[in-house]
Backbone as CSV, one residue per row, in Angstrom:
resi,resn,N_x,N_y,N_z,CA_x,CA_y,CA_z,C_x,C_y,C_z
1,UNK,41.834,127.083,71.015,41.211,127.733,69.862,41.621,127.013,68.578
2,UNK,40.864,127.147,67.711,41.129,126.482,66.008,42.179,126.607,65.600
3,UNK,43.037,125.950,65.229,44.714,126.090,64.827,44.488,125.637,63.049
4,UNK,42.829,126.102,62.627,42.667,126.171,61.350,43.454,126.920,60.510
5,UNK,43.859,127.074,59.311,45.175,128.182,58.643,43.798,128.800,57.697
6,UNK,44.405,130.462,57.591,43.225,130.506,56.945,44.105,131.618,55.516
7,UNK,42.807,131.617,54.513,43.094,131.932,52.897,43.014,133.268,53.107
8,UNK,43.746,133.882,52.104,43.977,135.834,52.236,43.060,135.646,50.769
9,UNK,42.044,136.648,50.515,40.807,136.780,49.748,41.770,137.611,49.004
10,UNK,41.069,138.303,47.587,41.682,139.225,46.853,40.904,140.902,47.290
11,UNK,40.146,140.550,48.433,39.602,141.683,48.916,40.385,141.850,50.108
12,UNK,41.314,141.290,50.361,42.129,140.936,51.880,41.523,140.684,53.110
13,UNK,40.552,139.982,52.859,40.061,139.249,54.015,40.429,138.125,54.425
14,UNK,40.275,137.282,55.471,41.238,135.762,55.329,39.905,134.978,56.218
15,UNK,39.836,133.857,55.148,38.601,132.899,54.664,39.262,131.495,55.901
16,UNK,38.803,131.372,57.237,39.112,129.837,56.924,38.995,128.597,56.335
17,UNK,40.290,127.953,56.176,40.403,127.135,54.973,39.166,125.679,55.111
18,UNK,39.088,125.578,56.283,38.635,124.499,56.621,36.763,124.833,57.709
19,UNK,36.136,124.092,56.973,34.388,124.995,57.321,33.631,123.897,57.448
20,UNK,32.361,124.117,58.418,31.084,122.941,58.739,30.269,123.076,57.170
21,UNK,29.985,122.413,56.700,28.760,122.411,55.382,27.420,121.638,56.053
22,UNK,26.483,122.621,55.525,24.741,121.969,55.806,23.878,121.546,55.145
23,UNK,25.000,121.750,53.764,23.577,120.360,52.972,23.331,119.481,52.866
24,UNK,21.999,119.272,52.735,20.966,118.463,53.522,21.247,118.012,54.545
25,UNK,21.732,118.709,55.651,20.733,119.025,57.078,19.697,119.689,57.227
26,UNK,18.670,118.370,57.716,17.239,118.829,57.781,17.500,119.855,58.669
27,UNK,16.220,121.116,58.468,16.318,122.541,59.063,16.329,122.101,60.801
28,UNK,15.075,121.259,60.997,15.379,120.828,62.809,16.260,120.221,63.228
29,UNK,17.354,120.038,62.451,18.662,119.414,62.946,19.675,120.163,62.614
30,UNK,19.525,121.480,62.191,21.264,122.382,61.536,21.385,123.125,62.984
31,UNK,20.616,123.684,63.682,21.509,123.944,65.175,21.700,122.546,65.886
32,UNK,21.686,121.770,66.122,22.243,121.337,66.960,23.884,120.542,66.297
33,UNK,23.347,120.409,65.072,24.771,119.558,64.352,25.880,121.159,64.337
34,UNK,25.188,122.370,64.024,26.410,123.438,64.071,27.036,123.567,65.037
35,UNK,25.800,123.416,65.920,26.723,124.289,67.773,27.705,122.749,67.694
36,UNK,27.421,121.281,67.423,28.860,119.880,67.767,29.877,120.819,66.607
37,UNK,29.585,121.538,65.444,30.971,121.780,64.826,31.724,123.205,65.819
38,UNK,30.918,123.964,65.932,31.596,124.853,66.768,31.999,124.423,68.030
39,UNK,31.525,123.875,69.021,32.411,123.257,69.907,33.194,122.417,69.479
40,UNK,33.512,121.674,68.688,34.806,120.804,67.727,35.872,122.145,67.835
41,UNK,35.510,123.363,67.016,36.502,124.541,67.000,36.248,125.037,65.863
42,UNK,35.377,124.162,64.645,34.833,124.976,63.296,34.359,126.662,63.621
43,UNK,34.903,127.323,62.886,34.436,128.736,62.690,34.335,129.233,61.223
44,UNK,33.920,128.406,60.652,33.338,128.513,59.290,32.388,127.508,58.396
45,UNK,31.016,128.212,58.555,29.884,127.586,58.372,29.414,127.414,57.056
46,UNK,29.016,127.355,56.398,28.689,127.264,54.827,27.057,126.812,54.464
47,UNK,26.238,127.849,54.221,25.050,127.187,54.161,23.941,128.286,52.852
48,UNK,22.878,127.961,52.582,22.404,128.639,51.657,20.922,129.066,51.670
49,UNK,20.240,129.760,50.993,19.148,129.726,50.933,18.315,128.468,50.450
50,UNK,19.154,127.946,49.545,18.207,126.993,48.723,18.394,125.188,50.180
51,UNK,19.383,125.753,50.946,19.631,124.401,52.279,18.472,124.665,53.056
52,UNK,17.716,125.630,53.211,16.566,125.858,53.973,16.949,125.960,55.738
53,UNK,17.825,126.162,55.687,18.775,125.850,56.747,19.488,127.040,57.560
54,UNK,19.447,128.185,57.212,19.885,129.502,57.701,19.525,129.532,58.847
55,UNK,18.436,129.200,59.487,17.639,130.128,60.804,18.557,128.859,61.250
56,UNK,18.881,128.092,61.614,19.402,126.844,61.881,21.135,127.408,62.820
57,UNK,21.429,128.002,61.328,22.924,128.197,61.129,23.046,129.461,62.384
58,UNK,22.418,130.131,62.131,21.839,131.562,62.955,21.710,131.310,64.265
59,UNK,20.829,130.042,64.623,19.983,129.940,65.606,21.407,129.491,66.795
60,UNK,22.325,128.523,66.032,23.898,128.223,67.105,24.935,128.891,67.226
61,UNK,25.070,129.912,66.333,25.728,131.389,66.679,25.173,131.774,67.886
62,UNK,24.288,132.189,67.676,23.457,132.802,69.023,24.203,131.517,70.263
63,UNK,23.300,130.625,70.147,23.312,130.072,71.512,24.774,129.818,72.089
64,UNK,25.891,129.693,70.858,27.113,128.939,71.325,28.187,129.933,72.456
65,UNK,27.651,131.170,72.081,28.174,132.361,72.983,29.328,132.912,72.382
66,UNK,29.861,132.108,71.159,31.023,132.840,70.358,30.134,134.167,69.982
67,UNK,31.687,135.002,69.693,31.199,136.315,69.187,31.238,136.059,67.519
68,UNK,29.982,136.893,67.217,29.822,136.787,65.927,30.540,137.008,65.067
69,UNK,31.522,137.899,65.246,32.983,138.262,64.609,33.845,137.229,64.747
70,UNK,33.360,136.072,65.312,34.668,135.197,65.091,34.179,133.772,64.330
71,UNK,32.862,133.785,63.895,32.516,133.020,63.079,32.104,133.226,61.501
72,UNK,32.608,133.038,60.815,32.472,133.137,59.157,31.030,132.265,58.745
73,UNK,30.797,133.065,57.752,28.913,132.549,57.564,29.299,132.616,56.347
74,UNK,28.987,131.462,55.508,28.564,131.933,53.687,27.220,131.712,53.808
75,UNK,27.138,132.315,52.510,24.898,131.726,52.432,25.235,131.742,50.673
76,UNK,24.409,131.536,49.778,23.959,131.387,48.901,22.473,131.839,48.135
77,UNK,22.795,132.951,47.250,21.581,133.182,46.825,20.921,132.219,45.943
78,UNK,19.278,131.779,46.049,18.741,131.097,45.862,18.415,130.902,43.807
79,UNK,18.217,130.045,43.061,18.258,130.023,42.048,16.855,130.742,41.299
80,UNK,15.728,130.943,42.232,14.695,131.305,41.556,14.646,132.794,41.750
81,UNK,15.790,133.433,42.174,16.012,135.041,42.726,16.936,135.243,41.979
82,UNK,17.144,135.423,40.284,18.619,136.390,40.051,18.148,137.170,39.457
83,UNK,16.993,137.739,38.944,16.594,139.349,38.745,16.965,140.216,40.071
84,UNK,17.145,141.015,39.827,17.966,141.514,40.845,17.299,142.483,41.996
85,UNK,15.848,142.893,41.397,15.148,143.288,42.675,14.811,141.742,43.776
86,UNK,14.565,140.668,42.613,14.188,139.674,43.929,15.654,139.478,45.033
87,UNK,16.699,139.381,44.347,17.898,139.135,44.737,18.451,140.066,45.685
88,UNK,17.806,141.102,46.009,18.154,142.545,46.835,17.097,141.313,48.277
89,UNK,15.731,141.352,47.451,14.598,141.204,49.193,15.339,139.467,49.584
90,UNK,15.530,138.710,48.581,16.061,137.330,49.156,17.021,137.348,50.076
91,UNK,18.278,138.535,49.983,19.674,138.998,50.813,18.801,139.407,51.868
92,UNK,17.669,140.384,51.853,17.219,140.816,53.389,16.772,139.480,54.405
93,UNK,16.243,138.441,53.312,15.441,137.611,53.629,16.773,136.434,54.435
94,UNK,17.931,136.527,53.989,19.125,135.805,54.497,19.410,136.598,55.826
95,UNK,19.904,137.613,55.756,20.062,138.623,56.793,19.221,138.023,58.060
96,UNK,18.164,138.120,57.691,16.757,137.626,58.979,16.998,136.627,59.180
97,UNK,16.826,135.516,58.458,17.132,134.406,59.154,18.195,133.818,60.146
98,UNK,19.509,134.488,59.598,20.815,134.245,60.258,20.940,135.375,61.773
99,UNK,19.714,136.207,61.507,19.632,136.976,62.576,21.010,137.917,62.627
100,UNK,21.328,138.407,61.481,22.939,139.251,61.664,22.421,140.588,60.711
101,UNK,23.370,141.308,60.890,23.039,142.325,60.007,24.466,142.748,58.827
102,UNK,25.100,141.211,58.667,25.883,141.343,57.673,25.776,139.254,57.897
103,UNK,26.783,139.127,56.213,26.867,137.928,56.152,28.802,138.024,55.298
104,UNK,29.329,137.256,55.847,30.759,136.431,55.551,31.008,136.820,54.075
105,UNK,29.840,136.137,53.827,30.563,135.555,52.016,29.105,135.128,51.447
106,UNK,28.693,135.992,50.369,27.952,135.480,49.536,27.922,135.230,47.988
107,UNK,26.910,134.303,47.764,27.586,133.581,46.343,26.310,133.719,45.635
108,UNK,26.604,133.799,44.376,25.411,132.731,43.255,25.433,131.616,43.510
109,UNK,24.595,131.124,43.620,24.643,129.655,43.676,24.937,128.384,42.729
110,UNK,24.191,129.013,41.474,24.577,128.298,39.746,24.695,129.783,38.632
111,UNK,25.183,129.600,38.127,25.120,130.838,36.861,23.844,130.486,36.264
112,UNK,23.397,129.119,36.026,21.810,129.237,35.010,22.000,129.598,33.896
113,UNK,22.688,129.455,32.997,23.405,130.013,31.879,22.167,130.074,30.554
114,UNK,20.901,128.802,30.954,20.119,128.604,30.109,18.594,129.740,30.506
115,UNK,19.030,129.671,31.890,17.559,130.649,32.731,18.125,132.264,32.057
116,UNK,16.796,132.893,32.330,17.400,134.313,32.518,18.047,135.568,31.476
117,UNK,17.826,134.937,30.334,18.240,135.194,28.990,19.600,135.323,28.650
118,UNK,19.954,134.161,30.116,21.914,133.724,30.590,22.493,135.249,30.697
119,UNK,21.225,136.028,31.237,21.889,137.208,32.710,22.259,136.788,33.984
120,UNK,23.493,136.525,34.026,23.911,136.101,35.273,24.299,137.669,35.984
121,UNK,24.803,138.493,35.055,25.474,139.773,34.879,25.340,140.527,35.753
122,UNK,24.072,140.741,35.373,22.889,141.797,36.344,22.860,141.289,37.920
123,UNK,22.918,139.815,38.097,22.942,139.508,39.755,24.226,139.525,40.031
124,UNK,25.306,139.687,39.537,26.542,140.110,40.271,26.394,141.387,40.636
125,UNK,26.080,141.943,39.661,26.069,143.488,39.985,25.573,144.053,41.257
126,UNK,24.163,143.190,41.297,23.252,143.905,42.980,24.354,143.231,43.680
127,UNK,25.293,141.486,43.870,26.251,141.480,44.831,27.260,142.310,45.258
128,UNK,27.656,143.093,44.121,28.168,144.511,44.131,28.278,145.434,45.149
129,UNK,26.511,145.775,44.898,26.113,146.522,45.568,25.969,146.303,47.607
130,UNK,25.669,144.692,47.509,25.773,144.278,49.172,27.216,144.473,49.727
131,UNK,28.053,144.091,48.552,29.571,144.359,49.005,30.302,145.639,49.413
132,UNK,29.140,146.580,48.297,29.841,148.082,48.776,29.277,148.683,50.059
133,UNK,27.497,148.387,50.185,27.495,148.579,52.063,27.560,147.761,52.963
134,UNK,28.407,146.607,52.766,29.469,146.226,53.937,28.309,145.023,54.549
135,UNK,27.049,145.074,54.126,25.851,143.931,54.015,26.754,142.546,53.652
136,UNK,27.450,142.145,52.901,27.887,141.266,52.764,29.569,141.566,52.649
137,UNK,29.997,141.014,53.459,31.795,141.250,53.674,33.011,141.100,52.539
138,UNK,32.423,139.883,51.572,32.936,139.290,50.467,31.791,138.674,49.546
139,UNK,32.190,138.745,48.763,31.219,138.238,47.671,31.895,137.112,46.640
140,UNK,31.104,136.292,46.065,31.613,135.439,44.869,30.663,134.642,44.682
141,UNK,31.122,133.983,44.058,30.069,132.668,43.014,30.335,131.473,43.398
142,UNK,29.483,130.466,43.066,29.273,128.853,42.855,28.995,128.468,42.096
143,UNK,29.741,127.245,41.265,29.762,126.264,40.115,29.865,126.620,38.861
144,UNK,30.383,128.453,38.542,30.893,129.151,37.784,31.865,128.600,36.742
145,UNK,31.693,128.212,35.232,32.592,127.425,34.552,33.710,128.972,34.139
146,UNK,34.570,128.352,33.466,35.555,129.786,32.865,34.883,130.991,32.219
147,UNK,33.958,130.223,31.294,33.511,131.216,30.373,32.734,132.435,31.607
148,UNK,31.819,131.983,31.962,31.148,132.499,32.949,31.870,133.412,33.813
149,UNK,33.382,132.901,34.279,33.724,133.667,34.922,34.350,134.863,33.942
150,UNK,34.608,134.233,33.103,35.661,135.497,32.102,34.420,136.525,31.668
151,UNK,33.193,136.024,31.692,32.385,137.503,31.550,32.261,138.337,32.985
152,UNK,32.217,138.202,33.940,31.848,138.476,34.886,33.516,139.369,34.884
153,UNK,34.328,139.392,34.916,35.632,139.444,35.209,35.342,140.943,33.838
154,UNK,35.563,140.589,32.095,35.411,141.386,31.416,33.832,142.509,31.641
155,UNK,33.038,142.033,32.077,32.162,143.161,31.913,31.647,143.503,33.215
156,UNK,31.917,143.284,34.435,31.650,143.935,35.828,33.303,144.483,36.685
157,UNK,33.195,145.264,37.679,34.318,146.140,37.902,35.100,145.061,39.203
158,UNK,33.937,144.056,40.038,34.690,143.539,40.915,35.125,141.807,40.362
159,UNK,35.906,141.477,40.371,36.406,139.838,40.619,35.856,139.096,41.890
160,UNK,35.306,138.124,41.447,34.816,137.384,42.693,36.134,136.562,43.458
161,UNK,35.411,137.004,44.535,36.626,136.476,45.805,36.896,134.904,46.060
162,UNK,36.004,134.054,45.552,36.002,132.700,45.538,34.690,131.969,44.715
163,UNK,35.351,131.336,44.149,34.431,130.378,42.815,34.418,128.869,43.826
164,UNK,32.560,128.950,44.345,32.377,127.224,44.954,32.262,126.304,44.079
165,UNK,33.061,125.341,43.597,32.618,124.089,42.601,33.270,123.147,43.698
166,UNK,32.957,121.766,41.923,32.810,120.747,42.406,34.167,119.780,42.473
167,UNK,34.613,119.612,43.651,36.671,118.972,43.202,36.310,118.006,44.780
168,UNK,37.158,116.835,43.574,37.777,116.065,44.650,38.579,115.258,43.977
169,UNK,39.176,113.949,44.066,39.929,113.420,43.331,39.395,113.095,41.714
170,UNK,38.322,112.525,41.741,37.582,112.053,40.698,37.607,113.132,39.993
171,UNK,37.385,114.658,40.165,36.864,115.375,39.206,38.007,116.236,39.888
172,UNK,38.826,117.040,39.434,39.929,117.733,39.786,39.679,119.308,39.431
173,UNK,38.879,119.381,38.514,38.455,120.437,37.850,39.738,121.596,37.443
174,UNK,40.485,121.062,37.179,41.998,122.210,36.914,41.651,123.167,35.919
175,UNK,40.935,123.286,34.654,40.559,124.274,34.051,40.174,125.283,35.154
176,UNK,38.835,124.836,35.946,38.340,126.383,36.452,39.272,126.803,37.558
177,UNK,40.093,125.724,38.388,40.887,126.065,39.314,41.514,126.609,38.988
178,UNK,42.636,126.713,37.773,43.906,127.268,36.997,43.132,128.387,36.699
179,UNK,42.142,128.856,35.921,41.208,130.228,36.048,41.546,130.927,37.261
180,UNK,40.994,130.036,37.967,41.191,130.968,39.290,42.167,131.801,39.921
181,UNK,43.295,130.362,40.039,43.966,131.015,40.356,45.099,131.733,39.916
182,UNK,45.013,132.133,38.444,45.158,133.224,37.741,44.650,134.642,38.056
183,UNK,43.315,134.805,38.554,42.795,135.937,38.653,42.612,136.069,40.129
184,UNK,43.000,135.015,40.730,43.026,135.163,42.827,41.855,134.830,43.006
185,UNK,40.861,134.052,42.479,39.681,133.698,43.024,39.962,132.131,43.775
186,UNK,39.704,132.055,44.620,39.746,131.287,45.737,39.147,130.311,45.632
187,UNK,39.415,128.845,45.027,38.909,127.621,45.049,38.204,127.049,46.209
188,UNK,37.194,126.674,46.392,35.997,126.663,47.138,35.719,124.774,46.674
189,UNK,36.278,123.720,47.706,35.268,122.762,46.883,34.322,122.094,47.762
190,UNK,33.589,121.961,46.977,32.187,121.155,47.153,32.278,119.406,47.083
191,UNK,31.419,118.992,47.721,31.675,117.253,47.439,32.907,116.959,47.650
192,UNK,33.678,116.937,48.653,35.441,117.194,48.338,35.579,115.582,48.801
193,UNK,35.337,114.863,49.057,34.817,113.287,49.014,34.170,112.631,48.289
194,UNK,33.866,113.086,47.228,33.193,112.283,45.880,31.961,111.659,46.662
195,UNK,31.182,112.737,47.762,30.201,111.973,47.817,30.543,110.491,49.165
196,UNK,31.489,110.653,49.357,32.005,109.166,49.934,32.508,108.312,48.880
197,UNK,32.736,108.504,47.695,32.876,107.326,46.474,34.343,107.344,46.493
198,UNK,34.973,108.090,46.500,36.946,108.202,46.684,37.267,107.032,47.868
199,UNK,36.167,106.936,49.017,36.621,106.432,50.062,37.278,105.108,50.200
200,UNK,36.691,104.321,49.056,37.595,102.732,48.906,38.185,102.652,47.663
201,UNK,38.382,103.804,47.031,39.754,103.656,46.025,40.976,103.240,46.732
202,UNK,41.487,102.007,45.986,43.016,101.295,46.247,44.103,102.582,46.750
203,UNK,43.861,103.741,45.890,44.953,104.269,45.870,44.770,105.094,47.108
204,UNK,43.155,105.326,47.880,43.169,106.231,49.285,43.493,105.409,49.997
205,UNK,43.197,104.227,50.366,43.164,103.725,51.410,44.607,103.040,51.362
206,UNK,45.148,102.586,50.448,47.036,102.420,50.844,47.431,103.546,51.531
207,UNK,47.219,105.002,50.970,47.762,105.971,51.821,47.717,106.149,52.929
208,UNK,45.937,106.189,53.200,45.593,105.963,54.119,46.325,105.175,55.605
209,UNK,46.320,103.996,54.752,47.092,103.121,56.070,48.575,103.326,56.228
210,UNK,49.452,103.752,55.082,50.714,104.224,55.343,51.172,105.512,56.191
211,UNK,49.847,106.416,56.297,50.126,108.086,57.455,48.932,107.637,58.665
212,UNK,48.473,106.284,58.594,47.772,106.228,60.041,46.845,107.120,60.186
213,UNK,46.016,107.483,59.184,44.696,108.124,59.205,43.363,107.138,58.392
214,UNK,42.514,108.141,58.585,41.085,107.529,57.357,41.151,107.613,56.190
215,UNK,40.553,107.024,55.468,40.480,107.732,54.065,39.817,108.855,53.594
216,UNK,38.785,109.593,55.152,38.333,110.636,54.736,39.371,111.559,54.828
217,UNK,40.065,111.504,55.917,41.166,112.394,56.440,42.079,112.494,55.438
218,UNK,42.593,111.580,54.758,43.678,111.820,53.496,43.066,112.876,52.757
219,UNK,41.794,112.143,52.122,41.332,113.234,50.958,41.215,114.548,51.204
220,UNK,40.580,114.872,52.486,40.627,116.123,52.782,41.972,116.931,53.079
221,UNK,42.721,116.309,53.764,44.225,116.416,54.014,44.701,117.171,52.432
222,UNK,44.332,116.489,51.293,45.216,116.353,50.338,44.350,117.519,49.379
223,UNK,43.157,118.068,49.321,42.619,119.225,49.269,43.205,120.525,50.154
224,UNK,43.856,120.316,51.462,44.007,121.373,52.444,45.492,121.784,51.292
225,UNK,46.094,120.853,51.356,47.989,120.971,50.514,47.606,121.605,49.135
226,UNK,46.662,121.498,48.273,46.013,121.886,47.414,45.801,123.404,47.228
227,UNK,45.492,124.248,48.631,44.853,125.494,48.393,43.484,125.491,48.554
228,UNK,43.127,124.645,48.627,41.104,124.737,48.211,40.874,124.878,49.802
229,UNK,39.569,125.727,49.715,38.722,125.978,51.034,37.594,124.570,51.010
230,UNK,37.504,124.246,51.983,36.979,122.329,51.978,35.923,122.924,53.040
231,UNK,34.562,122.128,53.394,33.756,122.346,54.003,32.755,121.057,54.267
232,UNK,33.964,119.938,54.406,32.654,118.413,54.876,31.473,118.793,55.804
233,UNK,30.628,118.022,55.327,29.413,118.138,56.205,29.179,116.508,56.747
234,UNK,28.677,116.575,58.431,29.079,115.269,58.539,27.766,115.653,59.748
235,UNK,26.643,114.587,59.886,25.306,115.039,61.803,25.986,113.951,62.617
236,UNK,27.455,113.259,62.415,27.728,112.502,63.106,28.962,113.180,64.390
237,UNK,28.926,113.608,65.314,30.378,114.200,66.373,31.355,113.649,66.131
238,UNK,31.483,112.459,65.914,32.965,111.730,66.085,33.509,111.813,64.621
239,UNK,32.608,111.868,64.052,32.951,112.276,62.215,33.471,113.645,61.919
240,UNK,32.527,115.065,62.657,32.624,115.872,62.619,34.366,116.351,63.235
241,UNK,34.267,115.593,64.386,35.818,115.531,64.942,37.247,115.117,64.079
242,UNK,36.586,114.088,63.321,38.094,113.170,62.657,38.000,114.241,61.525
243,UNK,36.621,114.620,61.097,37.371,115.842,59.614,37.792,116.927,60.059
244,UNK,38.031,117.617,61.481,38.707,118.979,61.764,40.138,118.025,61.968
245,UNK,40.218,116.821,62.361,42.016,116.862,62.729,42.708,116.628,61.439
246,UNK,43.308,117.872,60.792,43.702,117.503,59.410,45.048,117.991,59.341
247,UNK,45.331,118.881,60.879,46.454,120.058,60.103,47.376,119.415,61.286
248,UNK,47.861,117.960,61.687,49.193,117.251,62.292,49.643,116.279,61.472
249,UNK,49.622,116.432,60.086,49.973,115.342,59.307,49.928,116.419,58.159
250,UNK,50.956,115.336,57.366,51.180,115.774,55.620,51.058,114.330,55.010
251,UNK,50.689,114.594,53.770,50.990,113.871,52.585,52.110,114.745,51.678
252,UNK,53.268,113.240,51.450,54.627,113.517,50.824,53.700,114.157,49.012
253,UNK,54.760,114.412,48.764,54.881,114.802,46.584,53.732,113.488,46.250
254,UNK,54.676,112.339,46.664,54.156,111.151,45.586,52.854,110.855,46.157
255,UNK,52.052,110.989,47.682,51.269,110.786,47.943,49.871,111.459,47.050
256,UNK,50.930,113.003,46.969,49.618,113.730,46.248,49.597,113.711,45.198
257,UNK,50.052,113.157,44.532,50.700,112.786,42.838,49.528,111.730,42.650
258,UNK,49.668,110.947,43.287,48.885,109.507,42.952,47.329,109.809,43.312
259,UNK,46.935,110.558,44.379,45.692,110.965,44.353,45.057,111.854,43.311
260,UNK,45.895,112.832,42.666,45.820,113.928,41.857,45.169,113.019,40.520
261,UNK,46.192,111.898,40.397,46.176,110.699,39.269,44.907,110.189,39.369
262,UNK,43.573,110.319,40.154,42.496,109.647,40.333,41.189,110.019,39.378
263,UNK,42.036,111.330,38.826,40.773,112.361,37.654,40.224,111.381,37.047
264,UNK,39.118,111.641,37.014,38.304,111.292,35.445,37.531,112.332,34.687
265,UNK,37.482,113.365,35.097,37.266,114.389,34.335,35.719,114.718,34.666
266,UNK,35.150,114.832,33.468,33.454,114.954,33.732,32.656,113.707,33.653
267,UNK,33.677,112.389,33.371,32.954,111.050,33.944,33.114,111.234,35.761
268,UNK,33.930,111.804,36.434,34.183,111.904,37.530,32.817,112.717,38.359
269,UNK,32.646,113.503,38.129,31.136,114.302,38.120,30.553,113.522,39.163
270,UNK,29.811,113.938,40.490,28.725,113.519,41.317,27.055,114.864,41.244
271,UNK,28.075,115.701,40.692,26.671,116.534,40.794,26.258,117.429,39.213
272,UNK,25.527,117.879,39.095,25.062,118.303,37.599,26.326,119.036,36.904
273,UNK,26.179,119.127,35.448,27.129,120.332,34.814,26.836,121.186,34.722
274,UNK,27.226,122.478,35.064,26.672,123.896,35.450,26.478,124.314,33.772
275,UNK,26.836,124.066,32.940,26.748,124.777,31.995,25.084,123.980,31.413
276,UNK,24.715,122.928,32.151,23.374,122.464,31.937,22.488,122.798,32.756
277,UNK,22.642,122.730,34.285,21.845,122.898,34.979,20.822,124.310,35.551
278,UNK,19.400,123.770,35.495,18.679,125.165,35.205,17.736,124.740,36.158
279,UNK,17.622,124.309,37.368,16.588,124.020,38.268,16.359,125.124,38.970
280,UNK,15.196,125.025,39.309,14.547,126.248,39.907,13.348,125.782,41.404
281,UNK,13.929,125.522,42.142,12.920,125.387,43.002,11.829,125.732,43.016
282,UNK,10.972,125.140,43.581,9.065,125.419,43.466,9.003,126.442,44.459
């Protein structure tokens, strides 16, 4: 069984730390790449409405014969749903696809700060509401900057259980992380490989060859020592394999010192700035 370590939520649930991701896995390829992570030993899936990819995620639960209680599901509500009646039928519309009648962990996907008359407010609230009938197990957000979270925090009654952004060496994001974990929200990262761009920095791959791993394996390694919940996505098995073996090795102080040292801040950036980004799917 998974000798994954897993995160205690501020709702006291415990998140494993380490999860399959499906974006962009095309929809006719997310069961068969899930059921290679669940036979690997992954039991934490990560996928969204806007991945198109749910019935996918759903479809290798079913077949893999694990019990559904022992696999963790996030989904993501979609960006063109945060009025909050659409955001009620989009959750039914997740529900169906994943074929469950609850889901793990659900998120906003962007705050939209510019959409919406920058009511993000109002769609926490209906998450609220999935959280209080047990429809969704945990709740929280994605790519949530401070401000964003400090309203959500000052003017709604629950704290989100985990904020998904964007961290890896290049972009470290310690403002919203240090947010976090001030208020127990659970660092969630995204891109936790820069994309693959960390992978031939001087400073991974010395490490690299000094603990006898990859350079994917360091980085992720060095996110796990971190605290952050990590979720590579990889349609390759032998890839999918080398990113679950993470937890028979450490990186020393100075190892993670010198990776930590790799920031560049918001030149570091692979994906939009949330406090800009306002896309809305067709």
């Amino acid at each position: 069984m998974s000798n994954v370590p897993t995160i205690t939520l501020n709702d006291g649930r415990a998140i494993p730390q380490l999860g399959f991701g499906v974006f962009q896995v095309p929809p006719d390829e997310t069961a068969r790449a899930t059921r290679t992570a669940l036979d690997v030993g992954y039991r934490h899936i990560d996928t969204a409405q806007m991945y198109g990819n749910e019935r996918g995620v759903g479809q290798a639960v079913r077949e893999s014969g694990i019990d559904r209680g022992e696999v963790w599901i996030t989904s993501k509500l979609n960006n063109g749903y945060h009025r909050p009646d659409d955001a009620r039928r989009e959750f039914d519309r997740t529900l169906q696809a994943l074929d469950s009648d609850y889901v793990d962990l659900f998120l906003i996907h962007w705050p939209l700060p510019t959409r919406y008359d920058g009511d993000f407010v109002s769609t926490w609230n209906v998450l609220q509401e999935l959280a209080a009938d047990g429809r969704a197990r945990s709740i929280g957000v994605s790519n949530f900057q401070v401000a964003h979270l400090e309203r959500l925090v000052a003017e709604t009654d629950v704290v989100p259980a985990v904020n998904q952004i964007e961290v890896h060496p290049y972009t470290t994001n310690e403002a919203v992380r240090g947010y976090g974990h001030e208020h127990q929200i659970v660092t969630e990262a995204w891109s936790p490989i820069a994309q693959g761009g960390v992978l031939d920095d001087a400073v991974v791959t010395e490490i690299a060859a000094a603990v006898g791993r990859t350079p994917a394996q360091v980085v992720l390694r060095w996110h796990i020592q971190r605290g952050d919940v990590i979720f590579p996505k990889s349609v390759t098995p032998a890839r999918v394999e080398e990113n679950f073996a993470l937890f028979d090795f450490e990186l020393d102080d100075a190892q993670m010192t010198a990776i930590s040292g790799l920031d560049r801040g918001e030149d570091g950036r692979t994906g939009p700035n949330p406090d800009e980004f306002d896309y809305i799917p067709d």
